[in-house]
N, CA, C and O atoms as a GROMACS GRO file, in nm:
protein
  348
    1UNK      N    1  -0.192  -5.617   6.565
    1UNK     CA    2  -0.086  -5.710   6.600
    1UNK      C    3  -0.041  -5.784   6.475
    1UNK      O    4  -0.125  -5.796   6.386
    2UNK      N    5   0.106  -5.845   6.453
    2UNK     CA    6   0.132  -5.877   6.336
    2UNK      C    7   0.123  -6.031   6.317
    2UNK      O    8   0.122  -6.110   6.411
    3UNK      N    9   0.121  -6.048   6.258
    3UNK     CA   10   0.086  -6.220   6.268
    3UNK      C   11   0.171  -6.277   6.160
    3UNK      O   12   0.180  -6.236   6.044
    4UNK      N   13   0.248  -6.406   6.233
    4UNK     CA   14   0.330  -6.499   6.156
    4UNK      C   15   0.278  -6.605   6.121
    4UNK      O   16   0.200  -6.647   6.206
    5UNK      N   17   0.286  -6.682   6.011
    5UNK     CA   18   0.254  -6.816   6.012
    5UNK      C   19   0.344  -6.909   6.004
    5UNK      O   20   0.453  -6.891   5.948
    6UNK      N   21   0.306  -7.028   6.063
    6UNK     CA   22   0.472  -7.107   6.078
    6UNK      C   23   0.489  -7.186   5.943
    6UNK      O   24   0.391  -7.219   5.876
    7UNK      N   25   0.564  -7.203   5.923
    7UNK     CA   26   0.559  -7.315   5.806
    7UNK      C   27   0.503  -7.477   5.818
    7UNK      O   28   0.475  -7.549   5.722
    8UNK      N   29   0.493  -7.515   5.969
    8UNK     CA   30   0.463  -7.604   5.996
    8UNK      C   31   0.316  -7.587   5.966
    8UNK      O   32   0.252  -7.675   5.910
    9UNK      N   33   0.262  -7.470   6.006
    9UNK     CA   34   0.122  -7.469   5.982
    9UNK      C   35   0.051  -7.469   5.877
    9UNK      O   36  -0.067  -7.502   5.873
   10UNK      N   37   0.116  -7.435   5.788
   10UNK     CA   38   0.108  -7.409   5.616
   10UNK      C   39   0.119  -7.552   5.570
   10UNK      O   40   0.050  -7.563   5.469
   11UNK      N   41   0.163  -7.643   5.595
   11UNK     CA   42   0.192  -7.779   5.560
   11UNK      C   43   0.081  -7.823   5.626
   11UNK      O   44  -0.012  -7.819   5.545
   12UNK      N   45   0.050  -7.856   5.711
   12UNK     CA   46  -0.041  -7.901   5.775
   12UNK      C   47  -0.223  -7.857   5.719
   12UNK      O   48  -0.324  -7.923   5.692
   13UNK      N   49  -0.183  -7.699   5.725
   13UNK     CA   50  -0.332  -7.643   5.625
   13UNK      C   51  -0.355  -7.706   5.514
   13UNK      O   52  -0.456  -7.764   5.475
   14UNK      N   53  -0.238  -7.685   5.462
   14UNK     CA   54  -0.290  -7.795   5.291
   14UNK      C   55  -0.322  -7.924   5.309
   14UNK      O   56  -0.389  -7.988   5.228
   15UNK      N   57  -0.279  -7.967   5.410
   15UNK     CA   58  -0.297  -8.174   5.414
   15UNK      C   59  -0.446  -8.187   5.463
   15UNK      O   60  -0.508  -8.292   5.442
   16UNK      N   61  -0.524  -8.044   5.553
   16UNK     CA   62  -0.618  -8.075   5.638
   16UNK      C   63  -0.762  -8.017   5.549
   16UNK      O   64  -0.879  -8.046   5.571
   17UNK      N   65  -0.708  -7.929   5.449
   17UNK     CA   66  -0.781  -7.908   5.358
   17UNK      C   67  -0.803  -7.736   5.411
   17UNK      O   68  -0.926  -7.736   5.413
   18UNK      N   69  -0.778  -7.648   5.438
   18UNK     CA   70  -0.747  -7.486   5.480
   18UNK      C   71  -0.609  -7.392   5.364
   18UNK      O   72  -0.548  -7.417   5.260
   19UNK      N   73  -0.614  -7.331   5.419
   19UNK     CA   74  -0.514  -7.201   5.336
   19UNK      C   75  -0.459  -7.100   5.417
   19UNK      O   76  -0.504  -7.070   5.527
   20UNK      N   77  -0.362  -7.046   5.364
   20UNK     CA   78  -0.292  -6.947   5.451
   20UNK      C   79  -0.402  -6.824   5.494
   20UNK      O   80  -0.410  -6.776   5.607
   21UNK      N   81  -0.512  -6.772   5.340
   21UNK     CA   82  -0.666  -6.665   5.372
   21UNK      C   83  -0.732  -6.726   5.463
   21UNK      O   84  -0.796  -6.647   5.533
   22UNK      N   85  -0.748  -6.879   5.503
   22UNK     CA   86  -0.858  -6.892   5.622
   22UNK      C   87  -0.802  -6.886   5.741
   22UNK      O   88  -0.863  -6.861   5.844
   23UNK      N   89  -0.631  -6.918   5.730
   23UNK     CA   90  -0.591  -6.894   5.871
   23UNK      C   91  -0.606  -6.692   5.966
   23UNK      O   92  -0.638  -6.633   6.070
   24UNK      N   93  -0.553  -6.676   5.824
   24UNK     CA   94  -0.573  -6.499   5.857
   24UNK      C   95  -0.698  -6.514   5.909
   24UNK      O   96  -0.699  -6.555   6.026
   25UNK      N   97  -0.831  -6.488   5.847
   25UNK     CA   98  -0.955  -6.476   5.886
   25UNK      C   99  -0.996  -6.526   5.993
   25UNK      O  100  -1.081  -6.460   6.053
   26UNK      N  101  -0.945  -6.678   6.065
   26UNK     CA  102  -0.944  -6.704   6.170
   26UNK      C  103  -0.888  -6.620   6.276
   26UNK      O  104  -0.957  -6.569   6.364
   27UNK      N  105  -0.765  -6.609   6.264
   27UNK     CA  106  -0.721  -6.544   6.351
   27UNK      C  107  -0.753  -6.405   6.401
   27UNK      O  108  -0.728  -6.364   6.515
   28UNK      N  109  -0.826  -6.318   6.277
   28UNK     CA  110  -0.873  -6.167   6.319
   28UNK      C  111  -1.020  -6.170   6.291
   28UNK      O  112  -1.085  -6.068   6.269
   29UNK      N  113  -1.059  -6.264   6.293
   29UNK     CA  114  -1.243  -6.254   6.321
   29UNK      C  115  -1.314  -6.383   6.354
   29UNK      O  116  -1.432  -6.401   6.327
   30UNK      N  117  -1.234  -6.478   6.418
   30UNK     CA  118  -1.248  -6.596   6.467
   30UNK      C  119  -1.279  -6.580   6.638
   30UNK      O  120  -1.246  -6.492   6.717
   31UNK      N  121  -1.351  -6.697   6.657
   31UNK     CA  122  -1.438  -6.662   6.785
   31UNK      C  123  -1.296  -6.779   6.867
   31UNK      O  124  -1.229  -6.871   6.819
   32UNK      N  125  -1.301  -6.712   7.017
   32UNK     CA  126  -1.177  -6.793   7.095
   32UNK      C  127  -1.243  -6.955   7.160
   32UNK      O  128  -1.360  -6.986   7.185
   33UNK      N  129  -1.121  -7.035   7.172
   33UNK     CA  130  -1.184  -7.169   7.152
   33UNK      C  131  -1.054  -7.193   7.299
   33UNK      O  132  -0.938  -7.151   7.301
   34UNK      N  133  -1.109  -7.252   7.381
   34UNK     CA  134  -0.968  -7.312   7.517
   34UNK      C  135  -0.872  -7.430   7.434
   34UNK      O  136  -0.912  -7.522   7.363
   35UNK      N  137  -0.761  -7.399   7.462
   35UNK     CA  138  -0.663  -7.469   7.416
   35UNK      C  139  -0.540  -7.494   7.546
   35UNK      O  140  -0.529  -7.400   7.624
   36UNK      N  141  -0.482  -7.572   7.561
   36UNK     CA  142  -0.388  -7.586   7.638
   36UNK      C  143  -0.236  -7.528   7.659
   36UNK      O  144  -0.180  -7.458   7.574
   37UNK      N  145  -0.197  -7.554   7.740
   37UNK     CA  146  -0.030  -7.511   7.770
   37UNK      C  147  -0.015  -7.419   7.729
   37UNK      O  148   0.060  -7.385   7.637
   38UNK      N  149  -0.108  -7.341   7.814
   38UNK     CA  150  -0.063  -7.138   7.790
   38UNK      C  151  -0.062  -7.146   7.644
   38UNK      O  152   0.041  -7.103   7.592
   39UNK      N  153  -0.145  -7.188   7.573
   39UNK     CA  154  -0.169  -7.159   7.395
   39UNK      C  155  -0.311  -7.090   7.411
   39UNK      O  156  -0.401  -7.088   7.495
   40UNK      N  157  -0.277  -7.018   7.251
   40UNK     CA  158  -0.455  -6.956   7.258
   40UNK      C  159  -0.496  -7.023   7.132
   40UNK      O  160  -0.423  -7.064   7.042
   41UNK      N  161  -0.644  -7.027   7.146
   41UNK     CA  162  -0.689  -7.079   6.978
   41UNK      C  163  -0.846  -6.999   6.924
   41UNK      O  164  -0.943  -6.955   6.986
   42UNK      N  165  -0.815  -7.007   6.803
   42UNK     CA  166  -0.961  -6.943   6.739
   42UNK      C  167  -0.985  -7.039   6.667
   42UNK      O  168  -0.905  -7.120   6.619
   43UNK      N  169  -1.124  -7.032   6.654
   43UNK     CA  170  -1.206  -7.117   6.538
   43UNK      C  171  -1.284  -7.039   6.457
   43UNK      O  172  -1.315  -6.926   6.496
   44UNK      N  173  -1.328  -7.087   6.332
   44UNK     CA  174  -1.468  -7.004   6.264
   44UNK      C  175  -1.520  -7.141   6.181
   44UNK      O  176  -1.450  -7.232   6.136
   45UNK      N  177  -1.627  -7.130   6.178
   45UNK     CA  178  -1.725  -7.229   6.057
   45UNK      C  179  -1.708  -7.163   5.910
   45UNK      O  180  -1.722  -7.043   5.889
   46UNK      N  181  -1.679  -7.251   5.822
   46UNK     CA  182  -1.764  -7.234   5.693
   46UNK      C  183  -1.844  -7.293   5.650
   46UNK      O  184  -1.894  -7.392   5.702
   47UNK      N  185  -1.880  -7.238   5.530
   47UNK     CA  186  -1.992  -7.305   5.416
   47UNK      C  187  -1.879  -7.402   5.376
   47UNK      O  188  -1.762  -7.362   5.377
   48UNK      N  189  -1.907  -7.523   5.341
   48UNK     CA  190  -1.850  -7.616   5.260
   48UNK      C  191  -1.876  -7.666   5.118
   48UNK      O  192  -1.814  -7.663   5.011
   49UNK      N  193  -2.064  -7.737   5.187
   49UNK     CA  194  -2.082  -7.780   5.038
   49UNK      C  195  -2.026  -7.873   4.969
   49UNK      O  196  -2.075  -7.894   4.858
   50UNK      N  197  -1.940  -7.936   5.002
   50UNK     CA  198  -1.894  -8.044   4.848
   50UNK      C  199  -1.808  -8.136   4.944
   50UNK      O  200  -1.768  -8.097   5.053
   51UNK      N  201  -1.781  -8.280   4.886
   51UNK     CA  202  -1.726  -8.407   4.932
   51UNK      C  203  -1.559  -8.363   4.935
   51UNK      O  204  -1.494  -8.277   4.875
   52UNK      N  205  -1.526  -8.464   5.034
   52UNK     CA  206  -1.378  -8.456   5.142
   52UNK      C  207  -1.347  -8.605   5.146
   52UNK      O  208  -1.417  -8.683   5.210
   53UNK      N  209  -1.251  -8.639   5.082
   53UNK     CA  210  -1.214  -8.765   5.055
   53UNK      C  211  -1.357  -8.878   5.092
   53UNK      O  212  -1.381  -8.951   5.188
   54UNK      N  213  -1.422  -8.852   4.983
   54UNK     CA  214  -1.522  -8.916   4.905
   54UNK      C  215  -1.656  -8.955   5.022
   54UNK      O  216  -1.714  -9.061   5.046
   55UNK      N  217  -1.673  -8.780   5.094
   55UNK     CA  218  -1.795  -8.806   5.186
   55UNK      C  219  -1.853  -8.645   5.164
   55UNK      O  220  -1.786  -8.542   5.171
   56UNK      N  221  -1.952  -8.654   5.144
   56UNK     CA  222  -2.007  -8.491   5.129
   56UNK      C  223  -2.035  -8.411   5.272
   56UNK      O  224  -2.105  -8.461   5.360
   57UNK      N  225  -1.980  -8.294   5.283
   57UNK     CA  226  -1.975  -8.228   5.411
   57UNK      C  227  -2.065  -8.068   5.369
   57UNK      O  228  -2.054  -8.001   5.267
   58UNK      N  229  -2.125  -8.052   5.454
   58UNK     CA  230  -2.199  -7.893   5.468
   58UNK      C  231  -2.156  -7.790   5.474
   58UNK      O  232  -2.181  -7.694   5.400
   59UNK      N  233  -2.034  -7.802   5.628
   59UNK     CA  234  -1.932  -7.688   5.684
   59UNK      C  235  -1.773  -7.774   5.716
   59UNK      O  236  -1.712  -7.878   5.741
   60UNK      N  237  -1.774  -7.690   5.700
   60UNK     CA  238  -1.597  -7.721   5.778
   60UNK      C  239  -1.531  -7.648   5.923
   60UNK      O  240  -1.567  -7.530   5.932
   61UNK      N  241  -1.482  -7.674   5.988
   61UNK     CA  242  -1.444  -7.603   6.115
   61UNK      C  243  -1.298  -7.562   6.099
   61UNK      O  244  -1.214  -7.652   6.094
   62UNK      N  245  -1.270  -7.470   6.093
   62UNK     CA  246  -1.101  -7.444   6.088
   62UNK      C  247  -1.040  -7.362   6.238
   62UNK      O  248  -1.052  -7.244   6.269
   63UNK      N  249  -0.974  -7.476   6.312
   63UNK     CA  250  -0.909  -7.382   6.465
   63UNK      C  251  -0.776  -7.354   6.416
   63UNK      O  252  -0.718  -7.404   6.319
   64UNK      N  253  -0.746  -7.289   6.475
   64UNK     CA  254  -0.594  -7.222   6.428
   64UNK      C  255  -0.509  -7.203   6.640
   64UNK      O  256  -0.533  -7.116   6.724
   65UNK      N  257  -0.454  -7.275   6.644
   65UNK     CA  258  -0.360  -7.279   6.740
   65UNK      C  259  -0.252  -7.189   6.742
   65UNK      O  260  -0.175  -7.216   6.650
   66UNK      N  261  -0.202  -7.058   6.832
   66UNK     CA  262  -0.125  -6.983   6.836
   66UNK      C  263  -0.043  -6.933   6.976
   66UNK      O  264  -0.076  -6.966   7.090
   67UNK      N  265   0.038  -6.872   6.951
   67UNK     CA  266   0.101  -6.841   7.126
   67UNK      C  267   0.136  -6.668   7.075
   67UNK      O  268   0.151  -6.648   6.954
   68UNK      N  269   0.147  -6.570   7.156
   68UNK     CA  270   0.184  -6.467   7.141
   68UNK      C  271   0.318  -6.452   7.196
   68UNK      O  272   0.349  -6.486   7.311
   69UNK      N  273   0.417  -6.383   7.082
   69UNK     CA  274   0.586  -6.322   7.128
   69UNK      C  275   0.633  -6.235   7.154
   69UNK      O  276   0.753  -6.252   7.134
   70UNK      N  277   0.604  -6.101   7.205
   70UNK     CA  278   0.668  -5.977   7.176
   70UNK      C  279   0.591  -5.922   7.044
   70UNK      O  280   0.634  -5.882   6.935
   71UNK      N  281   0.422  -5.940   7.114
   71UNK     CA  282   0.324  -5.866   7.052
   71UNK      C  283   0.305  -5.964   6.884
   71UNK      O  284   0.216  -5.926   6.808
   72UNK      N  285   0.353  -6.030   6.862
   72UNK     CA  286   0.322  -6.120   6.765
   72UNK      C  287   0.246  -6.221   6.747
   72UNK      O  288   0.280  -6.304   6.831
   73UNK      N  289   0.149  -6.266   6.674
   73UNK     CA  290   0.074  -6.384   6.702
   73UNK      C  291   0.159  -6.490   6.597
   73UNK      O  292   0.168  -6.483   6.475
   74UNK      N  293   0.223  -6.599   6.697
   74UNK     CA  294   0.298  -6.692   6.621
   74UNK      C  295   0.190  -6.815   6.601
   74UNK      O  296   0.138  -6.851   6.706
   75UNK      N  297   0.152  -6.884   6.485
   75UNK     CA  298   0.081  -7.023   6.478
   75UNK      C  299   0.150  -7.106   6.494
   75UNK      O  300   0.265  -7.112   6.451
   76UNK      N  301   0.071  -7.219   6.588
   76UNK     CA  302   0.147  -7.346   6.614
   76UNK      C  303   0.093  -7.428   6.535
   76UNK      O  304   0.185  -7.499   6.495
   77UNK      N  305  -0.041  -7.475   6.468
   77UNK     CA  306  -0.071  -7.570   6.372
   77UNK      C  307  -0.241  -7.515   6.360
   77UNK      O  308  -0.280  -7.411   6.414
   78UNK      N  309  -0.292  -7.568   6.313
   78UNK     CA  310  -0.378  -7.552   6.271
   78UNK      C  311  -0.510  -7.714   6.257
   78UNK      O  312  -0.470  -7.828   6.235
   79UNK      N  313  -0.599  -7.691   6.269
   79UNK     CA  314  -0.679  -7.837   6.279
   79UNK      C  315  -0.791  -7.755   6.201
   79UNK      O  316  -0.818  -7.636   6.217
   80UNK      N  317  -0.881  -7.890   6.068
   80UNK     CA  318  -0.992  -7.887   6.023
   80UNK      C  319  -1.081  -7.993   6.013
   80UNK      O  320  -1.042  -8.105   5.981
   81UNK      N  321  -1.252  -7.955   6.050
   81UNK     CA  322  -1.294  -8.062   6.097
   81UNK      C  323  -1.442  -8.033   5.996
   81UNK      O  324  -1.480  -7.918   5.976
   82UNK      N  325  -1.498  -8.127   5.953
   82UNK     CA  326  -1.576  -8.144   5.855
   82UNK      C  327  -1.718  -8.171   5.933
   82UNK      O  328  -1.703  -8.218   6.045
   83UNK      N  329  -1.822  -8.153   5.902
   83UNK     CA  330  -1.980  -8.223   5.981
   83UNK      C  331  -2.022  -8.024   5.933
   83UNK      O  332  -1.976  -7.936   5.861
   84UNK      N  333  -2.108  -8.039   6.008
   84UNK     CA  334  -2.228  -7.947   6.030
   84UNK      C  335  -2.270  -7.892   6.208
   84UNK      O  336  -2.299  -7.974   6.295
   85UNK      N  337  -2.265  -7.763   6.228
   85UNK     CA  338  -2.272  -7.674   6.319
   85UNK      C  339  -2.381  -7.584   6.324
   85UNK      O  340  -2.410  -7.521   6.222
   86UNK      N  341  -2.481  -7.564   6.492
   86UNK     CA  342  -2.572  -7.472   6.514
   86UNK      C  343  -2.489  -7.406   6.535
   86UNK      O  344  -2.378  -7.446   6.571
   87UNK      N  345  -2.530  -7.247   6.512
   87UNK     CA  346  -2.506  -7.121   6.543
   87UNK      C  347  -2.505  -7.163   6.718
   87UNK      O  348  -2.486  -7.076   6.802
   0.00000   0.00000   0.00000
């Protein structure tokens, strides 16, 4: 399936601390997360390792919010969340 990214989401990735490579990776090997109003969403964990406006974090969480168009996966925004995650 082909996948778009919105520009809104690209703006938003950079402010939240993500990239256009983690949204891909989310989206085609990211585990599914419930999201609302007929939206779908994926998430994946990373390794982090290093301070986020001046607090040191382990992992990072990156969900990626999307809707499908005529076989397309369109992104609606994207959210990243900092702390530490069990398997």
């Amino acid at each position: 399936m082909q996948i778009q990214i919105d520009s809104h989401t690209l703006k938003r990735a950079i402010e939240r601390g993500t990239n256009e490579s983690e949204i891909m990776d989310v989206l085609v090997n990211g585990f599914e997360i419930p999201v609302k109003n007929k939206r779908k969403g994926k998430a994946k964990i990373y390794t982090f390792k290093k301070e986020r406006l001046g607090k040191y974090y382990e992992q990072k969480r990156v969900e990626v919010v999307y809707v499908i168009e005529n076989n397309v996966i369109i992104t609606v925004t994207v959210y990243v969340f900092y702390g530490m995650w069990k398997d």
